[in-house]
Every structure is written in C-alpha cells, then in structure tokens.
mmCIF file of the protein (N, C-alpha, C, O) and its ligand, coordinates in Angstrom:
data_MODEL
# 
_entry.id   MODEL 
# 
loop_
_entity.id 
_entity.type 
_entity.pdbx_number_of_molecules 
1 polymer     1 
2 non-polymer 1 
# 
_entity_poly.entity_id                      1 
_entity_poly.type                           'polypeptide(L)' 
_entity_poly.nstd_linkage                   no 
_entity_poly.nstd_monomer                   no 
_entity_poly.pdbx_seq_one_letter_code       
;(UNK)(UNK)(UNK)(UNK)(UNK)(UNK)(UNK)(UNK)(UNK)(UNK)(UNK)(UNK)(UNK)(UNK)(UNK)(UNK)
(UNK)(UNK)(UNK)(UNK)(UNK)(UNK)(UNK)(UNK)(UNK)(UNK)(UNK)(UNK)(UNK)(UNK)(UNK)(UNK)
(UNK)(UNK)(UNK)(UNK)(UNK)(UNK)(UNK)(UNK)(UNK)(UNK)(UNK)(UNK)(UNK)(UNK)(UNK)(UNK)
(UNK)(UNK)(UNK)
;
_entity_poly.pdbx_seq_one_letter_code_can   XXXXXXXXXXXXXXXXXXXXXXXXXXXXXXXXXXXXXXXXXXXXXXXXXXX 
_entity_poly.pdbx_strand_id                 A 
# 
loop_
_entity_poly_seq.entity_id 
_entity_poly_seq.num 
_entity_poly_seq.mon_id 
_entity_poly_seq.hetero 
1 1  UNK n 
1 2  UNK n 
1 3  UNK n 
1 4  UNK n 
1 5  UNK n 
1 6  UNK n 
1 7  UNK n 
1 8  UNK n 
1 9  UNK n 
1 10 UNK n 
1 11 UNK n 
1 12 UNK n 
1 13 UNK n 
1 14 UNK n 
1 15 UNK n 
1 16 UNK n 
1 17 UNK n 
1 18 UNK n 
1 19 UNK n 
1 20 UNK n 
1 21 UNK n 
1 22 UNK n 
1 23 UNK n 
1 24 UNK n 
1 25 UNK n 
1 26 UNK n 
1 27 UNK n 
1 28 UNK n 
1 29 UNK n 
1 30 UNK n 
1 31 UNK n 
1 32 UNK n 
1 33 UNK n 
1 34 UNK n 
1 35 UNK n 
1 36 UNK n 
1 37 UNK n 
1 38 UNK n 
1 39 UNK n 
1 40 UNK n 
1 41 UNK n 
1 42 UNK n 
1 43 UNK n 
1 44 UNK n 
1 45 UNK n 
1 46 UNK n 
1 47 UNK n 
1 48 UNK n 
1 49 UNK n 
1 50 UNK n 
1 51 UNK n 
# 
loop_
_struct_asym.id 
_struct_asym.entity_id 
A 1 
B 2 
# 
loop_
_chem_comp.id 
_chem_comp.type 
_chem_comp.mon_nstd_flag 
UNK 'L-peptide linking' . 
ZN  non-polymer         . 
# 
_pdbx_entity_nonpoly.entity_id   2 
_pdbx_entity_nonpoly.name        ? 
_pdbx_entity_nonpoly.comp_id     ZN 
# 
_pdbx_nonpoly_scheme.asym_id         B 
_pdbx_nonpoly_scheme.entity_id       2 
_pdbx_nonpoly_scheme.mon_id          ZN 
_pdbx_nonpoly_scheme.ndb_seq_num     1 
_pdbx_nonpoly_scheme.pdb_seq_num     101 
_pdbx_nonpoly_scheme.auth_seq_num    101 
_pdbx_nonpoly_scheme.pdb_mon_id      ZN 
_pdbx_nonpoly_scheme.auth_mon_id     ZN 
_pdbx_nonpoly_scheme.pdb_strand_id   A 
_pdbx_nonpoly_scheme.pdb_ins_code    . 
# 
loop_
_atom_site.group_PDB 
_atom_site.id 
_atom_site.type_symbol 
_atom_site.label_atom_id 
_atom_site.label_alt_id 
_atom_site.label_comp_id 
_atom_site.label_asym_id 
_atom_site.label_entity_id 
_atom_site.label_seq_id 
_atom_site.pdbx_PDB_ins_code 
_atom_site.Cartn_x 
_atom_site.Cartn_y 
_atom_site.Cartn_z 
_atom_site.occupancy 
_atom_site.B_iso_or_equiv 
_atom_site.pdbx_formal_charge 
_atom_site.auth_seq_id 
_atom_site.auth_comp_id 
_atom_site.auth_asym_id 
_atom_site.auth_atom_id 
_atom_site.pdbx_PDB_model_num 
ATOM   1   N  N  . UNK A 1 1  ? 46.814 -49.102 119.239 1.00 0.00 ? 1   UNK A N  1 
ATOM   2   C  CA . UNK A 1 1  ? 47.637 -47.897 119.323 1.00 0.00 ? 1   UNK A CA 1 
ATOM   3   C  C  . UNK A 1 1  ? 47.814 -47.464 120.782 1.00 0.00 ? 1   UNK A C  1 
ATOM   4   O  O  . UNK A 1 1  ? 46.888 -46.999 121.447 1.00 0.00 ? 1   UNK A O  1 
ATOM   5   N  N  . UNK A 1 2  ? 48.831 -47.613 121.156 1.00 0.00 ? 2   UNK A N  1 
ATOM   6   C  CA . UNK A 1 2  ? 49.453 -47.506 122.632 1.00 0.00 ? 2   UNK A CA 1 
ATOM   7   C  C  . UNK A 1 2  ? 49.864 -46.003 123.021 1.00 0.00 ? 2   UNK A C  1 
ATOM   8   O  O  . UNK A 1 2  ? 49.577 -45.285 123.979 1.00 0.00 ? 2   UNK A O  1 
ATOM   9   N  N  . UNK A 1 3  ? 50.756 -45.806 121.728 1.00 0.00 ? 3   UNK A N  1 
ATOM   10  C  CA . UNK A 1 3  ? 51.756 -44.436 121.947 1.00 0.00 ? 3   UNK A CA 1 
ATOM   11  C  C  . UNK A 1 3  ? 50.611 -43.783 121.894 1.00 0.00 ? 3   UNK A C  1 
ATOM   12  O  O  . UNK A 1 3  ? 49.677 -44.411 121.396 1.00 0.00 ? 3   UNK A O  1 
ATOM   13  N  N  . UNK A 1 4  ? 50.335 -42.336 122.387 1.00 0.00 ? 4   UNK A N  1 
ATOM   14  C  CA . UNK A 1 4  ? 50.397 -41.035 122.029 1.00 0.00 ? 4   UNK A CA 1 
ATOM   15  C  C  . UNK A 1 4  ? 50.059 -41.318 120.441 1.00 0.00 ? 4   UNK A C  1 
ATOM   16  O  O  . UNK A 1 4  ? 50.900 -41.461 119.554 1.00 0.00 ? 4   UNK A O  1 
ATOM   17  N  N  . UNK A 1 5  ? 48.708 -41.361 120.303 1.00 0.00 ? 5   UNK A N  1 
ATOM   18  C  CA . UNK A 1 5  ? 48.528 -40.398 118.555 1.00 0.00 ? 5   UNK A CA 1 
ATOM   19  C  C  . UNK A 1 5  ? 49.459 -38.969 118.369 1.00 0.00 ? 5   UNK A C  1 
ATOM   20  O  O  . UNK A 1 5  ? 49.857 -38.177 119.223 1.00 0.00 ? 5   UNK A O  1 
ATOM   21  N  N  . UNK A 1 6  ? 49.591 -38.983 117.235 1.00 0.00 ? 6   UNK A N  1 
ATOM   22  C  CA . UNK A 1 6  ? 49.818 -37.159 116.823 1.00 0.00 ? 6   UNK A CA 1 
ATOM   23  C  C  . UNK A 1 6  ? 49.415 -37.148 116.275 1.00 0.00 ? 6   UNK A C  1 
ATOM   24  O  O  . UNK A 1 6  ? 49.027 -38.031 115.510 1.00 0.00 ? 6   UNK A O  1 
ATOM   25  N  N  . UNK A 1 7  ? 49.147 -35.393 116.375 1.00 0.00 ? 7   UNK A N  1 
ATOM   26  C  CA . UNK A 1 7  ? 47.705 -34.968 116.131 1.00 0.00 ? 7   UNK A CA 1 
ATOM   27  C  C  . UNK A 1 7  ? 48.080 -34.626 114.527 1.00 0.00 ? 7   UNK A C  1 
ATOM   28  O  O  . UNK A 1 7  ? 49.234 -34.414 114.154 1.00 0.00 ? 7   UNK A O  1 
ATOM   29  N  N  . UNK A 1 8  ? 46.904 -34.610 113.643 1.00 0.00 ? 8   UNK A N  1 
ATOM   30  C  CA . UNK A 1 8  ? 47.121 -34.467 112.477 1.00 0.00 ? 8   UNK A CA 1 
ATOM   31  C  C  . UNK A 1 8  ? 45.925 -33.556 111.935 1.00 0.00 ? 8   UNK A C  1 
ATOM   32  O  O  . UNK A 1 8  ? 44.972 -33.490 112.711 1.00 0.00 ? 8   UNK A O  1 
ATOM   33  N  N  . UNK A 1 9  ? 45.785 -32.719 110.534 1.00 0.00 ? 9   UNK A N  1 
ATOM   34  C  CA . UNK A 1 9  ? 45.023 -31.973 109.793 1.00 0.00 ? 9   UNK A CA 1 
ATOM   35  C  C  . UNK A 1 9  ? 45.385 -31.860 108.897 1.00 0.00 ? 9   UNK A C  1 
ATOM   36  O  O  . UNK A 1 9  ? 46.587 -31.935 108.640 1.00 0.00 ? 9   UNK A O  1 
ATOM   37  N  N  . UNK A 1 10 ? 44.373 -31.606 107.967 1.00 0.00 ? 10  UNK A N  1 
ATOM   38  C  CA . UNK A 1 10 ? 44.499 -30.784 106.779 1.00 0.00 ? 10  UNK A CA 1 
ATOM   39  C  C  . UNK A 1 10 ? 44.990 -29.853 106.357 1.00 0.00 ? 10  UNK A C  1 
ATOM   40  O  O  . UNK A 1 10 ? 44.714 -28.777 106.887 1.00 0.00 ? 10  UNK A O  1 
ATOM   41  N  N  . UNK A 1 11 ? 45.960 -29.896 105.178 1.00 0.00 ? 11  UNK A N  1 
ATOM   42  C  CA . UNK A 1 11 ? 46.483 -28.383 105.086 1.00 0.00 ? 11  UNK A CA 1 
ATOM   43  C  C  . UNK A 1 11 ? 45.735 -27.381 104.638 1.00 0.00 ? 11  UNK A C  1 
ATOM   44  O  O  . UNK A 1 11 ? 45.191 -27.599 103.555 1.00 0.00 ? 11  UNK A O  1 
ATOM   45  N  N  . UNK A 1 12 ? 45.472 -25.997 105.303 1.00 0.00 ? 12  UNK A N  1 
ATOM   46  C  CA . UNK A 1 12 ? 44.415 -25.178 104.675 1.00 0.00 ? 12  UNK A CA 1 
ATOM   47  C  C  . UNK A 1 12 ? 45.122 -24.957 103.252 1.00 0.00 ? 12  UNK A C  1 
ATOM   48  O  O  . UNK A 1 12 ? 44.566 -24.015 102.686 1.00 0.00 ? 12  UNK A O  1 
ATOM   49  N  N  . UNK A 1 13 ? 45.900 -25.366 102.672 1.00 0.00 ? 13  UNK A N  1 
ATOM   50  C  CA . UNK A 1 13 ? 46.071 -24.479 101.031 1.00 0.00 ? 13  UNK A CA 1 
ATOM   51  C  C  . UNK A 1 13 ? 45.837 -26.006 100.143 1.00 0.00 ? 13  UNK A C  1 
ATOM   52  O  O  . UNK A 1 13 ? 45.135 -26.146 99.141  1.00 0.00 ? 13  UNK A O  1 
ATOM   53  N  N  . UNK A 1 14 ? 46.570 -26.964 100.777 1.00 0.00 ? 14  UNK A N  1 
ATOM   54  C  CA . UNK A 1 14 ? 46.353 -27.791 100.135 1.00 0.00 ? 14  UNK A CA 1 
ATOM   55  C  C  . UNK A 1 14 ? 45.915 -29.395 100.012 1.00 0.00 ? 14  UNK A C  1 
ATOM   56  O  O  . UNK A 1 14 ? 46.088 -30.368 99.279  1.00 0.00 ? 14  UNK A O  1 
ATOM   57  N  N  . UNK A 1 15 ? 45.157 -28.956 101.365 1.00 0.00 ? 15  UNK A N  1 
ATOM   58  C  CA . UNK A 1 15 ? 44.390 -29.958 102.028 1.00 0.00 ? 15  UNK A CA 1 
ATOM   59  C  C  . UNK A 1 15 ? 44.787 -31.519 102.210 1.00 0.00 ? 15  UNK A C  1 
ATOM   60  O  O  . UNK A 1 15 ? 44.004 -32.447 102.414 1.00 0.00 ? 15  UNK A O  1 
ATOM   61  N  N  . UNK A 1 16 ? 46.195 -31.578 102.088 1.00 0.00 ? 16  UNK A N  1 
ATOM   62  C  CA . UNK A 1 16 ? 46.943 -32.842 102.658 1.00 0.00 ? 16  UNK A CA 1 
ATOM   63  C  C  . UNK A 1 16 ? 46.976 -33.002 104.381 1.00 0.00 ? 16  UNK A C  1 
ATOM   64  O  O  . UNK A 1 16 ? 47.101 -32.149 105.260 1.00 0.00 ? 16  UNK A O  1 
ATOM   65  N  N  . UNK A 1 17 ? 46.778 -34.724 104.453 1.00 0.00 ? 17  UNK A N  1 
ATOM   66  C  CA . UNK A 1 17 ? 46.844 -34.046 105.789 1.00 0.00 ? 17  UNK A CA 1 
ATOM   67  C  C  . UNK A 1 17 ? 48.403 -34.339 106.442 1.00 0.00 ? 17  UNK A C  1 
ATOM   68  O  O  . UNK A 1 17 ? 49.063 -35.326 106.117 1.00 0.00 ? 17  UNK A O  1 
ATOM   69  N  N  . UNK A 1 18 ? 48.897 -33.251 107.471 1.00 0.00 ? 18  UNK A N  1 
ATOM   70  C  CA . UNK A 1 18 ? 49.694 -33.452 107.751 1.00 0.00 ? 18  UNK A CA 1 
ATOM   71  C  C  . UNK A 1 18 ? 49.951 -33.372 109.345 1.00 0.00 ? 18  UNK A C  1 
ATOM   72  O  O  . UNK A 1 18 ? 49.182 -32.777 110.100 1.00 0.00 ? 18  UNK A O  1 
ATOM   73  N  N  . UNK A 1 19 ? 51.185 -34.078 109.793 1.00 0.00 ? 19  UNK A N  1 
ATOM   74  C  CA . UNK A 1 19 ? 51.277 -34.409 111.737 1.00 0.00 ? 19  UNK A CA 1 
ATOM   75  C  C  . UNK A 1 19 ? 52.174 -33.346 112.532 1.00 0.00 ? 19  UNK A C  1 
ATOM   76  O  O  . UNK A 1 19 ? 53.277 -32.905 112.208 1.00 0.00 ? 19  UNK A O  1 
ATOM   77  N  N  . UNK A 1 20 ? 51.659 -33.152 113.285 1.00 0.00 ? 20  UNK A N  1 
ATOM   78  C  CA . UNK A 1 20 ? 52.615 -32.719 114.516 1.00 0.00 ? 20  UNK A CA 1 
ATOM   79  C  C  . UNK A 1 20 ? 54.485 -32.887 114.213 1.00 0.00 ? 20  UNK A C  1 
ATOM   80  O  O  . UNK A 1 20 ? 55.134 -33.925 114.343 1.00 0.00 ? 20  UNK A O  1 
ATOM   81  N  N  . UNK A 1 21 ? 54.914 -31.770 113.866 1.00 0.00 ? 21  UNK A N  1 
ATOM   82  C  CA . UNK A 1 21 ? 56.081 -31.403 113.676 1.00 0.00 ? 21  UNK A CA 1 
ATOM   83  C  C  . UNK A 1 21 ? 57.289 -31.594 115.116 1.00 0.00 ? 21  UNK A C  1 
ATOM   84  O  O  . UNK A 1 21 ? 56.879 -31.669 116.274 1.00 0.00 ? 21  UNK A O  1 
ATOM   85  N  N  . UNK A 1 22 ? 58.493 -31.637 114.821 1.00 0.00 ? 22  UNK A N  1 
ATOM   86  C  CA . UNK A 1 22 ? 59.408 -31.286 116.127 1.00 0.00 ? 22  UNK A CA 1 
ATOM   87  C  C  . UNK A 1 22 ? 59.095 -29.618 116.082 1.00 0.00 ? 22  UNK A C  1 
ATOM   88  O  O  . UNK A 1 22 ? 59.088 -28.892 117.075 1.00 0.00 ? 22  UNK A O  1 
ATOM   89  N  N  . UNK A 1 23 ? 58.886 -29.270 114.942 1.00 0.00 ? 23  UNK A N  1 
ATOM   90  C  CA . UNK A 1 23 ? 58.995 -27.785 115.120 1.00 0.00 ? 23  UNK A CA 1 
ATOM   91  C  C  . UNK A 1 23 ? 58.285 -26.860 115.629 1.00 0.00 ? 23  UNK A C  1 
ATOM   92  O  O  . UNK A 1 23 ? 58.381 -25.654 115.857 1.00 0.00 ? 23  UNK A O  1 
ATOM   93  N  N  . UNK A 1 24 ? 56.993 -28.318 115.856 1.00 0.00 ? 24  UNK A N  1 
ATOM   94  C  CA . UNK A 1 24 ? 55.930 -27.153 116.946 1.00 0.00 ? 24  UNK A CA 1 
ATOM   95  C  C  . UNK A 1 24 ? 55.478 -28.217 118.075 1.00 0.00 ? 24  UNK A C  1 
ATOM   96  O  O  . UNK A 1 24 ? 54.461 -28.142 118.765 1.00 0.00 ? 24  UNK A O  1 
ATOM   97  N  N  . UNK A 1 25 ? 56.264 -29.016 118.098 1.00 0.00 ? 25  UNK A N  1 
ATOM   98  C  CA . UNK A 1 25 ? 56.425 -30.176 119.073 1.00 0.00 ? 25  UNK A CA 1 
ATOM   99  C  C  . UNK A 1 25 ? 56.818 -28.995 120.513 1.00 0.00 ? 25  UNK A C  1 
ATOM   100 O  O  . UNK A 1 25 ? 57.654 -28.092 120.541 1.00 0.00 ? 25  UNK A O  1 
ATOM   101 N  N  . UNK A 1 26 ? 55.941 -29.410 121.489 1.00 0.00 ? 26  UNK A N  1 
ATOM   102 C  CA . UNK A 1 26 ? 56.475 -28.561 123.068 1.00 0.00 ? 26  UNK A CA 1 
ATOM   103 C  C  . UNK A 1 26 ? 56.049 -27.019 122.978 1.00 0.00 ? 26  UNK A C  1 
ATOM   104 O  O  . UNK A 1 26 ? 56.165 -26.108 123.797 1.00 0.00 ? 26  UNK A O  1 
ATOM   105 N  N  . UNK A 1 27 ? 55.650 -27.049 122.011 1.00 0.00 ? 27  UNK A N  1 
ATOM   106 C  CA . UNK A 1 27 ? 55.052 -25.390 121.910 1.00 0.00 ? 27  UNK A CA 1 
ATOM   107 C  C  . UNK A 1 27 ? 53.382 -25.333 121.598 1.00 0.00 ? 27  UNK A C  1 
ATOM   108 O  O  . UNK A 1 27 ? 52.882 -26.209 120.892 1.00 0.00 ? 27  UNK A O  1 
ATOM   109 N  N  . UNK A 1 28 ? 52.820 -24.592 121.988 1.00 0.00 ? 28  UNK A N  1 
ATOM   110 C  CA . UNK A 1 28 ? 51.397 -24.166 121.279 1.00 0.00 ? 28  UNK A CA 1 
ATOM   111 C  C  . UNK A 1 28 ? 50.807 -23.331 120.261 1.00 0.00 ? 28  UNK A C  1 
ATOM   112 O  O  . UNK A 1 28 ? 49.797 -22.635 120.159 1.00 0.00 ? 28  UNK A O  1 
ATOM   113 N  N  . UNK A 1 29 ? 52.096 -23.743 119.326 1.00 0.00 ? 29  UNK A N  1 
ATOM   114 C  CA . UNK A 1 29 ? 51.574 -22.961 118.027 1.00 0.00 ? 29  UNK A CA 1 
ATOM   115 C  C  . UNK A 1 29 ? 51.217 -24.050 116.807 1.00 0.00 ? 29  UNK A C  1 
ATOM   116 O  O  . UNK A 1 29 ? 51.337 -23.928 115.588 1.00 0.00 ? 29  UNK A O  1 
ATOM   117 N  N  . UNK A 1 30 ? 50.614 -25.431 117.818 1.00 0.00 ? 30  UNK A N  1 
ATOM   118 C  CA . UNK A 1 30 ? 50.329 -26.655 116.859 1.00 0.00 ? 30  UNK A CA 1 
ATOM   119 C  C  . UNK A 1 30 ? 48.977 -26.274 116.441 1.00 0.00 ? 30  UNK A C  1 
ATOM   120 O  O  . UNK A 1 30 ? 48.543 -26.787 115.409 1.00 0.00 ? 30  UNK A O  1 
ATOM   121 N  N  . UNK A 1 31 ? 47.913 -25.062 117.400 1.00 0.00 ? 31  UNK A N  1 
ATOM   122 C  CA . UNK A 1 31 ? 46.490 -24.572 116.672 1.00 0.00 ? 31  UNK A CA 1 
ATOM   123 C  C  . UNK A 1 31 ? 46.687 -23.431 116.112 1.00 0.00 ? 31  UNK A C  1 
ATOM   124 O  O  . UNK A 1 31 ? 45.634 -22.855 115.840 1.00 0.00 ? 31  UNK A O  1 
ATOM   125 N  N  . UNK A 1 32 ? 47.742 -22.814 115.801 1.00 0.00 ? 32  UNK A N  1 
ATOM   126 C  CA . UNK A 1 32 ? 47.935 -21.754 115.102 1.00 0.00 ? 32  UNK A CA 1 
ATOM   127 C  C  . UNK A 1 32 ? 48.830 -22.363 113.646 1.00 0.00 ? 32  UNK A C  1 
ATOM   128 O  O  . UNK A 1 32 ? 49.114 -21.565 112.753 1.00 0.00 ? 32  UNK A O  1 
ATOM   129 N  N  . UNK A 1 33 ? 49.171 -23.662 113.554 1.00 0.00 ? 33  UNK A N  1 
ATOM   130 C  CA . UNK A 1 33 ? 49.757 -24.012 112.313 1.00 0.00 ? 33  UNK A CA 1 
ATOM   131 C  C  . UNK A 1 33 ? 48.385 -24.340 111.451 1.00 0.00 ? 33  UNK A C  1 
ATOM   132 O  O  . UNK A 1 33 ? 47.672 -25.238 111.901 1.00 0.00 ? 33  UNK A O  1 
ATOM   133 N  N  . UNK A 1 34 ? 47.937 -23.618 110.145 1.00 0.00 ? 34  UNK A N  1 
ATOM   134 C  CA . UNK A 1 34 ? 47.418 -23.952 109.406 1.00 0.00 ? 34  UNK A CA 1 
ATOM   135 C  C  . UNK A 1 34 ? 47.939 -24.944 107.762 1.00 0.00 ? 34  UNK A C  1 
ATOM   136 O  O  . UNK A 1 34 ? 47.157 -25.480 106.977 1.00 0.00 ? 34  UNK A O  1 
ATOM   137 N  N  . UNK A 1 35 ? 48.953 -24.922 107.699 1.00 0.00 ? 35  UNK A N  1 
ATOM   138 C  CA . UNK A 1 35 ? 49.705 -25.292 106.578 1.00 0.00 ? 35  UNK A CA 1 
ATOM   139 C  C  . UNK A 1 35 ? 50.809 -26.413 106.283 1.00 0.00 ? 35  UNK A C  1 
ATOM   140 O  O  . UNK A 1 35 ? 51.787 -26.394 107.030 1.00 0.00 ? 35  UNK A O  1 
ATOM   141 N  N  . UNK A 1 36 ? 50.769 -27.290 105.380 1.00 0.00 ? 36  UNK A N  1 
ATOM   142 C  CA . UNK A 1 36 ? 51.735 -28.304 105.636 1.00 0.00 ? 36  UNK A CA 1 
ATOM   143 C  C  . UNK A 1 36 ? 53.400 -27.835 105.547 1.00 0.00 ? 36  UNK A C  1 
ATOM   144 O  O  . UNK A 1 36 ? 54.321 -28.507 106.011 1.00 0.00 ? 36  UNK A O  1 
ATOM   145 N  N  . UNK A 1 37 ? 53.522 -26.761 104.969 1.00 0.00 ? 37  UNK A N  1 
ATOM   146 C  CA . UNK A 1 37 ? 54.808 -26.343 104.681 1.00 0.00 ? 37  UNK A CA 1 
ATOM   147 C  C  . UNK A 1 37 ? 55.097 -25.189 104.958 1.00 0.00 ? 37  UNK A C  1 
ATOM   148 O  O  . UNK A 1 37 ? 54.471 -24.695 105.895 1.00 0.00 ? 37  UNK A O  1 
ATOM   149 N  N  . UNK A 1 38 ? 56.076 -24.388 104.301 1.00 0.00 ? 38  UNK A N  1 
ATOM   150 C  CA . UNK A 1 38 ? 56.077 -22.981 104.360 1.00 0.00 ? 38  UNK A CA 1 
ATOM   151 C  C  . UNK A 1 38 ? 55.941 -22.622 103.120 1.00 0.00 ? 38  UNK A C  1 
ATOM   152 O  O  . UNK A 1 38 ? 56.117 -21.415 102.951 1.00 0.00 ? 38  UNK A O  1 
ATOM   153 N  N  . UNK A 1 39 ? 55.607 -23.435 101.865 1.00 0.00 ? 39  UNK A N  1 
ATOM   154 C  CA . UNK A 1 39 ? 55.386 -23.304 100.678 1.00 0.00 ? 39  UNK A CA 1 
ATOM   155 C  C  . UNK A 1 39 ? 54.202 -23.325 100.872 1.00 0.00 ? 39  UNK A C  1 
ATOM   156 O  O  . UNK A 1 39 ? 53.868 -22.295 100.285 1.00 0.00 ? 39  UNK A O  1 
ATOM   157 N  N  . UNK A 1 40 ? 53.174 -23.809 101.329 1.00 0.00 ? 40  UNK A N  1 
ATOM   158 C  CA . UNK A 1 40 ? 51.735 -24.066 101.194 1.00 0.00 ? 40  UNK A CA 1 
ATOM   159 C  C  . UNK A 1 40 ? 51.321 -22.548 101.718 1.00 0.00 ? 40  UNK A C  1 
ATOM   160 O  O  . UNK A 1 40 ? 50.525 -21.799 101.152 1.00 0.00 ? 40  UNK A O  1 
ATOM   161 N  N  . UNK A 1 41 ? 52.123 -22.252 103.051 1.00 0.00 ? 41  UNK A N  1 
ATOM   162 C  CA . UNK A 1 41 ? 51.514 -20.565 103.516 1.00 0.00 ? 41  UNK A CA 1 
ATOM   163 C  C  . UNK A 1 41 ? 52.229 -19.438 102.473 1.00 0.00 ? 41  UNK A C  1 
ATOM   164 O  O  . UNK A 1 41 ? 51.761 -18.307 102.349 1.00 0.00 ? 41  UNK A O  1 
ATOM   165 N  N  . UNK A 1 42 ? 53.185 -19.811 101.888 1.00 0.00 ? 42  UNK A N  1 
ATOM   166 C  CA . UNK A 1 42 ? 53.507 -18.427 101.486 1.00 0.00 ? 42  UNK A CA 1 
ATOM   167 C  C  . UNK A 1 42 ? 52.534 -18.523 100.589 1.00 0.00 ? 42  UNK A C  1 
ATOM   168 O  O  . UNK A 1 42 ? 52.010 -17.429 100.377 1.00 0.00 ? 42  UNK A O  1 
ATOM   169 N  N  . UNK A 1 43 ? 51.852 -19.871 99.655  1.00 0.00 ? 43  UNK A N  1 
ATOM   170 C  CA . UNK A 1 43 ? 51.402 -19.442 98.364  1.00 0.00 ? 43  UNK A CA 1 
ATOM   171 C  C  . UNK A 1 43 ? 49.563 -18.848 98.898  1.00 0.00 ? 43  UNK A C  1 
ATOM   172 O  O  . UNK A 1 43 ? 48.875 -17.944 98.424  1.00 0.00 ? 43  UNK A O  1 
ATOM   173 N  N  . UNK A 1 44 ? 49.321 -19.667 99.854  1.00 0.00 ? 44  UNK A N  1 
ATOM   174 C  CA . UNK A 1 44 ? 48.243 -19.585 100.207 1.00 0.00 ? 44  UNK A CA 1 
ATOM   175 C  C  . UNK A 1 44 ? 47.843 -17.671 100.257 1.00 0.00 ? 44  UNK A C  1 
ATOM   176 O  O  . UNK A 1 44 ? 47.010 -17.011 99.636  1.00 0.00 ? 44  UNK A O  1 
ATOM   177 N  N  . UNK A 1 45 ? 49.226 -17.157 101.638 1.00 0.00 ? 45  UNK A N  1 
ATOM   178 C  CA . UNK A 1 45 ? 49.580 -15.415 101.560 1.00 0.00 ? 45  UNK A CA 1 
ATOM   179 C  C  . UNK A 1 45 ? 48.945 -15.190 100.047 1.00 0.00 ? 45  UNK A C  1 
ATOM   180 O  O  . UNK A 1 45 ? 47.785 -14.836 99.832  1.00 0.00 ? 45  UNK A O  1 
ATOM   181 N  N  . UNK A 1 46 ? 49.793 -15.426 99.202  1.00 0.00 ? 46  UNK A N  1 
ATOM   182 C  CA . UNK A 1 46 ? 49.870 -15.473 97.684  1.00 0.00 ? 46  UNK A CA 1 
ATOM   183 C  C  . UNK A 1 46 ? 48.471 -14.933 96.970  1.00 0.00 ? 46  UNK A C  1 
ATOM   184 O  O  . UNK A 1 46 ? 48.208 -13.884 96.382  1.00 0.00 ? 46  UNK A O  1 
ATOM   185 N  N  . UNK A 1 47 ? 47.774 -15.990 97.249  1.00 0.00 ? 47  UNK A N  1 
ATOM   186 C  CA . UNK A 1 47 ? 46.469 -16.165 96.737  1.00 0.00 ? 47  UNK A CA 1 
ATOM   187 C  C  . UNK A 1 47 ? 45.372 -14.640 97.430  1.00 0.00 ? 47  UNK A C  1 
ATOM   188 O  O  . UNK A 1 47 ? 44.679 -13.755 96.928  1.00 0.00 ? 47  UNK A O  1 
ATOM   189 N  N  . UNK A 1 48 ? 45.940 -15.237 99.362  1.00 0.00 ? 48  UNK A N  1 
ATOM   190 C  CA . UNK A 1 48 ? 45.236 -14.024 99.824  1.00 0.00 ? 48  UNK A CA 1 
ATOM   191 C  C  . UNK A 1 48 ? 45.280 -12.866 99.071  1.00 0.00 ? 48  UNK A C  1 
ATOM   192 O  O  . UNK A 1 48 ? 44.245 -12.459 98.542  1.00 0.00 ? 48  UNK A O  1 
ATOM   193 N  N  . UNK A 1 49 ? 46.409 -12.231 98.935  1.00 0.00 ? 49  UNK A N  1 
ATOM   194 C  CA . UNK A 1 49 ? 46.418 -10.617 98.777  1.00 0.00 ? 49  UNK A CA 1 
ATOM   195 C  C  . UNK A 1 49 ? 45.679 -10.981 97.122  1.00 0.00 ? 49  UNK A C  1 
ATOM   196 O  O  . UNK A 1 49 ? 44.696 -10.277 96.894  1.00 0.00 ? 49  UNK A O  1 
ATOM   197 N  N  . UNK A 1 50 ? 46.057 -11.993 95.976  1.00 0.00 ? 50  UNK A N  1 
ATOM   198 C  CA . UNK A 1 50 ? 45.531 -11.212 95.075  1.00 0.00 ? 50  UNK A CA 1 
ATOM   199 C  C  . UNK A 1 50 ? 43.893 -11.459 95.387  1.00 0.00 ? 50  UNK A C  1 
ATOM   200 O  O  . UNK A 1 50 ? 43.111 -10.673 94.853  1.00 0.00 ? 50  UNK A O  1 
ATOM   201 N  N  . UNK A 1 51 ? 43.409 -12.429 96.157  1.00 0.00 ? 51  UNK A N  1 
ATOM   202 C  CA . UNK A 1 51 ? 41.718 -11.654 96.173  1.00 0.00 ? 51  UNK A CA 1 
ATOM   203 C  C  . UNK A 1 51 ? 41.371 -10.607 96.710  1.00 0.00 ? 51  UNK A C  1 
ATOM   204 O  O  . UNK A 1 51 ? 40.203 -10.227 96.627  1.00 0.00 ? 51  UNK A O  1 
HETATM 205 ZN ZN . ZN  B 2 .  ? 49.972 -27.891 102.061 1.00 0.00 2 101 ZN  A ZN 1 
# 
C-alpha cells in the first residue's frame, strides 16, 4: 500500500466501518464525524433523546 490509507471507523450507531468522505475530505471535521450516514446520526439523535 503506497497511496495514502484513508482513514476509516466505526459507525457509533451502527458500527459499520466506514472511510474518509469528499465531504469531510480537506476539512477537520473527519474527528468530529461519528456516523456512517446522516441516517445513522439522526436515528442515533433518535435514540438519544428517548433515553
Ligand atoms: Zn451507521
């Protein structure tokens, strides 16, 4: 492996793991992304409020 790994994790809701987006590609909100989607955070939100 030559290239540049990207970086990859677990999704906190649904623990897939998933890579480095264009969408947070050049920005530093790649340690503030917890979630593979925006379905995984809204439901995760979801879950928050009802505990
Ligand atoms: Zn997910």
């Amino acid at each position: 492996m030559a290239a540049t790994p990207r970086q990859t994790k677990p999704c906190a809701h649904c623990g897939r793991p998933f890579a480095d987006r264009k969408r947070w590609a050049g920005r530093e909100q790649w340690d503030e992304v917890k979630y593979c989607s925006r379905g995984c955070r809204a439901a995760a939100a979801r879950e928050r409020r009802r505990a």
